[in-house]
ZADO-1210 file (C-alpha; in nm, 4 decimals, padded with zeros to 6 digits):
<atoms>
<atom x="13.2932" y="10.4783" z="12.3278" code="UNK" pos="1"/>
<atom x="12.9245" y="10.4386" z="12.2700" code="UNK" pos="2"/>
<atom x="12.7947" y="10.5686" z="11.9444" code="UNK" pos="3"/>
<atom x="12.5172" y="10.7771" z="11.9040" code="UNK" pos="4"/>
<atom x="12.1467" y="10.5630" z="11.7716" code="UNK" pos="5"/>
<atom x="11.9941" y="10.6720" z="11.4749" code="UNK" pos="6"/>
<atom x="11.6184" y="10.7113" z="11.5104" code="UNK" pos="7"/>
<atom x="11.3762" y="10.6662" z="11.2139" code="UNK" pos="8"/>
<atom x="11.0676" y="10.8223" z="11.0975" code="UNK" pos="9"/>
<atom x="10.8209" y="10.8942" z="10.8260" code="UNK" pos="10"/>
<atom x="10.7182" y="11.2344" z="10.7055" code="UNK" pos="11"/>
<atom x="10.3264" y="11.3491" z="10.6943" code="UNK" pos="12"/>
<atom x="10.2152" y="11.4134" z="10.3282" code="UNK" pos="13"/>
<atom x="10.3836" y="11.7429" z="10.2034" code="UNK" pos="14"/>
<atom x="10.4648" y="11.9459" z="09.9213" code="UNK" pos="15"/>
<atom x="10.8814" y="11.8543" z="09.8001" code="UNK" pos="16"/>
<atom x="11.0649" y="12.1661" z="09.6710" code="UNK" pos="17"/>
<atom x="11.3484" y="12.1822" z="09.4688" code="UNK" pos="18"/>
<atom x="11.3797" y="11.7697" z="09.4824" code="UNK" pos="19"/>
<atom x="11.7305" y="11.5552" z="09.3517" code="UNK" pos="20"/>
<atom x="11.5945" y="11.2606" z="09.4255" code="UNK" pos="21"/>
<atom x="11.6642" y="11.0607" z="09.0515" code="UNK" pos="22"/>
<atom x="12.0223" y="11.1623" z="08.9859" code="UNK" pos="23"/>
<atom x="12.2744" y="11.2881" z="09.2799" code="UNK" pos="24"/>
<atom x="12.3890" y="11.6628" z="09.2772" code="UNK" pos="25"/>
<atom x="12.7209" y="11.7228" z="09.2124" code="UNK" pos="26"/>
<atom x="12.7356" y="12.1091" z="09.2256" code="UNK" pos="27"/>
<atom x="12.8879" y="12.1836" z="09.5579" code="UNK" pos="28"/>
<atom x="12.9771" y="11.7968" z="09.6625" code="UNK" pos="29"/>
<atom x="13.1677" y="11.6058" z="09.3592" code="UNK" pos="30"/>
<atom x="13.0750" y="11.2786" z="09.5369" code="UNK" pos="31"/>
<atom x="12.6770" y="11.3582" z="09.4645" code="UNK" pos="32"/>
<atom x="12.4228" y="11.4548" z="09.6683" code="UNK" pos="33"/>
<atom x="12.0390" y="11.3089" z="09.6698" code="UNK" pos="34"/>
<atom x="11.7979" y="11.6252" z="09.8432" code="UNK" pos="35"/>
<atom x="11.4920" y="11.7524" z="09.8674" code="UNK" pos="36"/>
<atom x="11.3247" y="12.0488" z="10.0924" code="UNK" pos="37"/>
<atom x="10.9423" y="12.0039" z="10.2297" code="UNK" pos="38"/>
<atom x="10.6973" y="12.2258" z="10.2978" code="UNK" pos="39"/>
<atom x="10.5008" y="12.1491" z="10.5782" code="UNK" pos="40"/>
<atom x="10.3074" y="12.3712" z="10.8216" code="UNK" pos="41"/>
<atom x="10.4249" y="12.5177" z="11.1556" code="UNK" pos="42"/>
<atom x="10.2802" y="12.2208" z="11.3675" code="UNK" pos="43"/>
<atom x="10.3625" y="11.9431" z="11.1982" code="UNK" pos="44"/>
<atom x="10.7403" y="12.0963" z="11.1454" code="UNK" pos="45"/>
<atom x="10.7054" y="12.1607" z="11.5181" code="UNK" pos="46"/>
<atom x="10.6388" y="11.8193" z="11.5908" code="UNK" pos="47"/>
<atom x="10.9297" y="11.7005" z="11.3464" code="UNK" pos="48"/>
<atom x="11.1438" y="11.9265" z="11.5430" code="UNK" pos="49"/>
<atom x="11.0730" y="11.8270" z="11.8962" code="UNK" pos="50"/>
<atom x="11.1493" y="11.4481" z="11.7994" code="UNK" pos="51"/>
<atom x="11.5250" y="11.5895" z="11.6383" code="UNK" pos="52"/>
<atom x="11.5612" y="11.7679" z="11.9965" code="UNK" pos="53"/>
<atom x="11.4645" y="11.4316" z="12.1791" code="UNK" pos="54"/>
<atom x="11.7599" y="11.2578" z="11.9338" code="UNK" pos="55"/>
<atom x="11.9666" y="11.5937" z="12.0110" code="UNK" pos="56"/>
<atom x="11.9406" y="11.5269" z="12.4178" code="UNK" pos="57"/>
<atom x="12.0248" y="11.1873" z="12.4059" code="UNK" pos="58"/>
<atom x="12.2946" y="11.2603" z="12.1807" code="UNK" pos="59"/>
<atom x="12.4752" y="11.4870" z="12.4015" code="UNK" pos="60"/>
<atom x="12.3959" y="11.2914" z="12.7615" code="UNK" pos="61"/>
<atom x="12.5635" y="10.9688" z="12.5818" code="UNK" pos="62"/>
<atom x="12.8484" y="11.2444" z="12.4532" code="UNK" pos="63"/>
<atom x="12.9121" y="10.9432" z="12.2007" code="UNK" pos="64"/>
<atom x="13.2522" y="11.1083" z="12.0351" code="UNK" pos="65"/>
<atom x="13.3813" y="11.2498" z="12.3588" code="UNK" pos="66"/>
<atom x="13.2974" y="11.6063" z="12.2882" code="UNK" pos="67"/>
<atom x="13.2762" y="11.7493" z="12.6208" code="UNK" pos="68"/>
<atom x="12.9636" y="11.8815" z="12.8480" code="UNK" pos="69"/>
<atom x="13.1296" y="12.1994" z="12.7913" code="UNK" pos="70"/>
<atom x="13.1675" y="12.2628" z="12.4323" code="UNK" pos="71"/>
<atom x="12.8390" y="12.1344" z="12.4005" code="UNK" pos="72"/>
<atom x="12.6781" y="12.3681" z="12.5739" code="UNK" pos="73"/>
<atom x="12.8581" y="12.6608" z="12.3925" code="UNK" pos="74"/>
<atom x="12.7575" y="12.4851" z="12.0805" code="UNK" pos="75"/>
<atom x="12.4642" y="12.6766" z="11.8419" code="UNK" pos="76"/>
<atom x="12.2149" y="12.4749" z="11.7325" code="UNK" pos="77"/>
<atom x="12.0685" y="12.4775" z="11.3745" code="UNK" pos="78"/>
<atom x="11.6890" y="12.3873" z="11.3441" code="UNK" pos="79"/>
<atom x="11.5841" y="12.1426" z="11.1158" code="UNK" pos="80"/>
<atom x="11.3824" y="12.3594" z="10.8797" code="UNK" pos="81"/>
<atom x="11.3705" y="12.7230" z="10.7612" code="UNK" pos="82"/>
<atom x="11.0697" y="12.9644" z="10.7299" code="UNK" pos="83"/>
<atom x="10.9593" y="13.0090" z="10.3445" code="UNK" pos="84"/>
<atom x="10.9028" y="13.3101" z="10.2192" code="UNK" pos="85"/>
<atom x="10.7013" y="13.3982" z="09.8810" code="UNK" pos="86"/>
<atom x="10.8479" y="13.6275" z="09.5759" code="UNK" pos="87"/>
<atom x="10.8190" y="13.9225" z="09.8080" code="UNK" pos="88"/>
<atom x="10.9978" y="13.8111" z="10.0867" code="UNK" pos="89"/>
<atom x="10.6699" y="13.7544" z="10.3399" code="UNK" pos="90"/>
<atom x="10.6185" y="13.4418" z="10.5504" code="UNK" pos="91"/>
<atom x="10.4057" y="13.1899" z="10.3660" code="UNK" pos="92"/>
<atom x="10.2867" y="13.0195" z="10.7319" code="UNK" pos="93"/>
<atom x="10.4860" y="12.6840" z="10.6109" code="UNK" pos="94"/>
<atom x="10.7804" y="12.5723" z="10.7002" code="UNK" pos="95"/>
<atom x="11.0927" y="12.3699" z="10.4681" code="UNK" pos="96"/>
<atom x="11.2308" y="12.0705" z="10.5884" code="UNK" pos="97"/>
<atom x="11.5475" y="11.9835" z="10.4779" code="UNK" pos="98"/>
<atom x="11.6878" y="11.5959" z="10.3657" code="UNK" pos="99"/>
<atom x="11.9527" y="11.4571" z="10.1927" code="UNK" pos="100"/>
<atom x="12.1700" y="11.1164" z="10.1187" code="UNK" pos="101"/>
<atom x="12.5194" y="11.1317" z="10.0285" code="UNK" pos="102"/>
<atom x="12.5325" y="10.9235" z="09.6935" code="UNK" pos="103"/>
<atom x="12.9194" y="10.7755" z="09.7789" code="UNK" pos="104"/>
<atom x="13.1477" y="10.7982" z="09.9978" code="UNK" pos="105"/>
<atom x="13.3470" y="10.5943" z="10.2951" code="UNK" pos="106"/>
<atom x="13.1704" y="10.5006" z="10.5843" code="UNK" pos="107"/>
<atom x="13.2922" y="10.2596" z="10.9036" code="UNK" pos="108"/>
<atom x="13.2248" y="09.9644" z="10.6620" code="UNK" pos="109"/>
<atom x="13.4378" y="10.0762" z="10.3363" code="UNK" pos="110"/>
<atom x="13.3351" y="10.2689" z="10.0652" code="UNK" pos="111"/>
<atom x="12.9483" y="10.2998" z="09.8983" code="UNK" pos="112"/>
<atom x="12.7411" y="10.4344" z="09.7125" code="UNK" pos="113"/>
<atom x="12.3388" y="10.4478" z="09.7287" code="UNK" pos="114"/>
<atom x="12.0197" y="10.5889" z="09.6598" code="UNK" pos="115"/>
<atom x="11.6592" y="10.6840" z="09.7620" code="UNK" pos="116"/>
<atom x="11.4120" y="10.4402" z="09.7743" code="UNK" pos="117"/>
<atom x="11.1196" y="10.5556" z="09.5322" code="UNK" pos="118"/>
<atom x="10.7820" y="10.4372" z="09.5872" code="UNK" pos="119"/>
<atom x="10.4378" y="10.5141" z="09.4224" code="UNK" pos="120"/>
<atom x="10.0831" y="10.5780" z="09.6219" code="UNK" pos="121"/>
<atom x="10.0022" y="10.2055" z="09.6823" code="UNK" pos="122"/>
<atom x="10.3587" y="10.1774" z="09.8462" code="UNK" pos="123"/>
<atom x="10.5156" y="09.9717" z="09.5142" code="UNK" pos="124"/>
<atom x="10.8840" y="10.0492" z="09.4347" code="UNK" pos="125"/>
<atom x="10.9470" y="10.2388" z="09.1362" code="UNK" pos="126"/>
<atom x="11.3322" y="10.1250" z="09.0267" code="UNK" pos="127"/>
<atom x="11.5488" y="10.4440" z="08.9865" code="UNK" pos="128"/>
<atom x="11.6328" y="10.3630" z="08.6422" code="UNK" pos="129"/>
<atom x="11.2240" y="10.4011" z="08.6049" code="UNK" pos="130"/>
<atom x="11.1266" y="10.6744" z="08.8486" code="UNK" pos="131"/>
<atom x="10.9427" y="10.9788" z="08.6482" code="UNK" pos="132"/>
<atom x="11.1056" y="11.2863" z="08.6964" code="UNK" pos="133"/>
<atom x="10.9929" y="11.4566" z="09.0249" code="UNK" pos="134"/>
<atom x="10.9547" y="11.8363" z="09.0400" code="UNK" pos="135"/>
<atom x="10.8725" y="12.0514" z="09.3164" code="UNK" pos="136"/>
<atom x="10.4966" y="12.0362" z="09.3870" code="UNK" pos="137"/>
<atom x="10.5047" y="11.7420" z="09.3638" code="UNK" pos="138"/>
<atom x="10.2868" y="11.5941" z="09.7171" code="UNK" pos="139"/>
<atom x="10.4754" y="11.3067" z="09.8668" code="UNK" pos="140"/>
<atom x="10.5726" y="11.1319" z="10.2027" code="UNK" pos="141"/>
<atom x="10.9685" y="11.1170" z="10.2786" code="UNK" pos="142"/>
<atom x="11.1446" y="10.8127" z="10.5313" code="UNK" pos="143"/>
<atom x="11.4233" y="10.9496" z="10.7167" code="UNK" pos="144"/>
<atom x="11.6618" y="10.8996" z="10.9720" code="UNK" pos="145"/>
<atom x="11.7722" y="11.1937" z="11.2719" code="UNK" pos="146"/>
<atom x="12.1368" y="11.2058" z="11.2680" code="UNK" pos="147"/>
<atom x="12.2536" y="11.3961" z="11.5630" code="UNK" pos="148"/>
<atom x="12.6031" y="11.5840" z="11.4955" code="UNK" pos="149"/>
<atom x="12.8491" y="11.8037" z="11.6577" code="UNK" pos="150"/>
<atom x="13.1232" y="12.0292" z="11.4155" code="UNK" pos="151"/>
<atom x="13.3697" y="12.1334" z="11.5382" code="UNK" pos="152"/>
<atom x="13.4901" y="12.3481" z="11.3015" code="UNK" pos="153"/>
<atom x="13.1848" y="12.5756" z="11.3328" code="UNK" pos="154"/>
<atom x="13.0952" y="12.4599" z="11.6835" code="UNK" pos="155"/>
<atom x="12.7564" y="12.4294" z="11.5903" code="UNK" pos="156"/>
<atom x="12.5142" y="12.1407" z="11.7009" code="UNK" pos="157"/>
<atom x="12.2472" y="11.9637" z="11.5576" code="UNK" pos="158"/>
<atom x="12.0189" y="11.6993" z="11.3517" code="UNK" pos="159"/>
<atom x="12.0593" y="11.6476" z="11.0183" code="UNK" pos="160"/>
<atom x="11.7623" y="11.4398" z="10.8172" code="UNK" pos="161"/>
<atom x="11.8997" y="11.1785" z="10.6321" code="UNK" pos="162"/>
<atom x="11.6970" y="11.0921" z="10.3584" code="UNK" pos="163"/>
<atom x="11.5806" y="10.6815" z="10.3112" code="UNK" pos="164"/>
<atom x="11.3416" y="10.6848" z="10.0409" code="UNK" pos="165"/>
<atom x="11.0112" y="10.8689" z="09.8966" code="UNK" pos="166"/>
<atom x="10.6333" y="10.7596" z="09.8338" code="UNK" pos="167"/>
<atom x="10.4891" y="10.9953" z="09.5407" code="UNK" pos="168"/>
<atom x="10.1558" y="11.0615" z="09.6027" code="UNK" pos="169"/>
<atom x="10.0907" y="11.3413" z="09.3341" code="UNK" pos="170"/>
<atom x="10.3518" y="11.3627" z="09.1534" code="UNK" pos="171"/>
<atom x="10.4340" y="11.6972" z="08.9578" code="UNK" pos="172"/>
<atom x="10.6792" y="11.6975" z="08.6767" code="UNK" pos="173"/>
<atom x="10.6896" y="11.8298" z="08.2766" code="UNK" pos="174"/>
<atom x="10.4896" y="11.5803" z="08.1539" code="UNK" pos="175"/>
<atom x="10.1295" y="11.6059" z="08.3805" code="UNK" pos="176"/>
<atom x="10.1089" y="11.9832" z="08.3609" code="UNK" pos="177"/>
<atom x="09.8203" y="12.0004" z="08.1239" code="UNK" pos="178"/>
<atom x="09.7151" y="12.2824" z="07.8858" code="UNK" pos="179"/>
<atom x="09.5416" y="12.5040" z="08.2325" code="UNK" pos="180"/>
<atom x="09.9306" y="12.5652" z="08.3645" code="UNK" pos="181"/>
<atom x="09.9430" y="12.7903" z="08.0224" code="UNK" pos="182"/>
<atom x="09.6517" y="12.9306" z="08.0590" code="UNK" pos="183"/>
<atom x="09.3847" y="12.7599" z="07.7888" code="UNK" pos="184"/>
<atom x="09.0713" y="12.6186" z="07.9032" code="UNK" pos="185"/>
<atom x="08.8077" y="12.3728" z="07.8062" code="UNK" pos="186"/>
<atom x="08.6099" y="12.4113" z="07.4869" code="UNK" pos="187"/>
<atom x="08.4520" y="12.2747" z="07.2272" code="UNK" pos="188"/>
<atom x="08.6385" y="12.1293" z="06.9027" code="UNK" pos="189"/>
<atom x="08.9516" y="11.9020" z="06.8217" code="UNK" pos="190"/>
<atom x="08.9967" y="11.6323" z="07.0447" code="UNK" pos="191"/>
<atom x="09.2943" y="11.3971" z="07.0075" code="UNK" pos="192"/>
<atom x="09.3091" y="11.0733" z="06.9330" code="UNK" pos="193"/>
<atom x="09.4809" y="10.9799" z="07.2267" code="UNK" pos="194"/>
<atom x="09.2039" y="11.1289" z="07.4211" code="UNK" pos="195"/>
<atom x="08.9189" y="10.9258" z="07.2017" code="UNK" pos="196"/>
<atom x="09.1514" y="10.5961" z="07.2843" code="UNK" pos="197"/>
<atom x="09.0956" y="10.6174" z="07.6230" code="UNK" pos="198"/>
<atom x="08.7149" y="10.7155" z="07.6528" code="UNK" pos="199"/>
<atom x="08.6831" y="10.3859" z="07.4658" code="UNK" pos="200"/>
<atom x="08.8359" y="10.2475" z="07.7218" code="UNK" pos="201"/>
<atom x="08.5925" y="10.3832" z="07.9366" code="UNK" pos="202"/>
<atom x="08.8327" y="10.6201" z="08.1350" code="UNK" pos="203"/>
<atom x="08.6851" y="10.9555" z="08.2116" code="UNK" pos="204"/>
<atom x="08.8655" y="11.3069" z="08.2213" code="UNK" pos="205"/>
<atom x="08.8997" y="11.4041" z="08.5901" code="UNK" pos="206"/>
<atom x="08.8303" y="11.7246" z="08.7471" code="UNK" pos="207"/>
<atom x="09.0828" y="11.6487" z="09.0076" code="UNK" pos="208"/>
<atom x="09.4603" y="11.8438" z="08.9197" code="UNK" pos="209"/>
<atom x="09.7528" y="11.8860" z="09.0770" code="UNK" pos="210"/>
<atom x="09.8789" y="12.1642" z="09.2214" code="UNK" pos="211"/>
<atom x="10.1869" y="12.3474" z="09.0148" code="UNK" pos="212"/>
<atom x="10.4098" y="12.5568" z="09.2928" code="UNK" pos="213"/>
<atom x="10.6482" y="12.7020" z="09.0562" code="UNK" pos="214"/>
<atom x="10.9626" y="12.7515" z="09.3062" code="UNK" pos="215"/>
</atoms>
């Protein structure tokens, strides 16, 4: 009985909402969950999704568990990302992906346990025990593998993303928010020492910020 491939990829730069990706989620799974959602746009989602349905095929003309043609093509399949929707309930134009890693658990192999590779923007691993934390907004890229399923109990069909790791590229989180996210702008007066230590150093404020999606 053949088994079905795993296929990997790499996401395009996107915007994570609602990530896990430090510390496993226990609420609905006590083993732990690592997740995140993305928000990309309709095409590159749409590309995303026609490489899961590739997977999807293959999946079901290999038939790796023994399923049946028949069952299979009663089954409902589950896309890979939902539409988001703003505060008001209309369609934003982008699209959430969703990943996740189980955090334990017993596999073919025995038990494990595991988590998401972290990188930062030149591709350097950031050890877990030193990752910032990661908030939504923050813009990153996410390494993933298409795992093709059938269940039974639902007889439903599809690909779930399994996540692999993360590269940050603008990373949002409590401590890069800056005074603008409450409102206050620039003026003249008090400047703080920290900020005096690093002109001397000849750094030089930015006008470049991050954006703050406050899901």
């Amino acid at each position: 009985m053949a088994r079905a491939r795993f296929v990997r990829a790499t996401t395009p730069v996107g915007t994570l909402v609602f990530p896990h990706l430090t510390s496993p989620d226990d609420k609905f799974n006590a083993a732990g969950v690592y997740h995140t959602r993305m928000a990309l746009t309709a095409e590159e989602t749409a590309d995303l999704q026609a490489k899961a349905d590739a997977v999807l095929e293959a999946f079901v003309d290999n038939d790796p568990d023994d399923i049946g043609t028949v069952k299979l093509g009663k089954a409902v399949t589950r896309p890979i990302a939902d539409e988001e929707c703003d505060e008001n309930g209309s369609e934003t134009g982008r699209f959430l992906v969703r990943f996740k890693m189980n955090a334990s658990g017993t596999g073919r192999h025995g038990d494990f346990t595991r988590e998401p590779a972290l990188f930062d923007a030149k591709a350097a691993a950031i050890p877990l025990a030193d990752a910032p934390d990661i908030w939504s907004g923050t813009k990153a890229r996410v390494s993933f593998e298409f795992v093709p399923y059938y269940m039974a109990s639902t007889k439903s069909l599809g690909v779930s993303l399994r996540l692999r790791g993360v590269q940050i590229i603008e990373l949002a989180n409590g401590d890069n928010k800056g005074g603008s996210s409450m409102g206050f702008e620039e003026e003249e007066g008090y400047v703080s020492t920290a900020r005096k230590a690093a002109a001397g150093m000849g750094f030089e404020s930015s006008e470049d910020t991050q954006d703050d999606d406050d899901f």
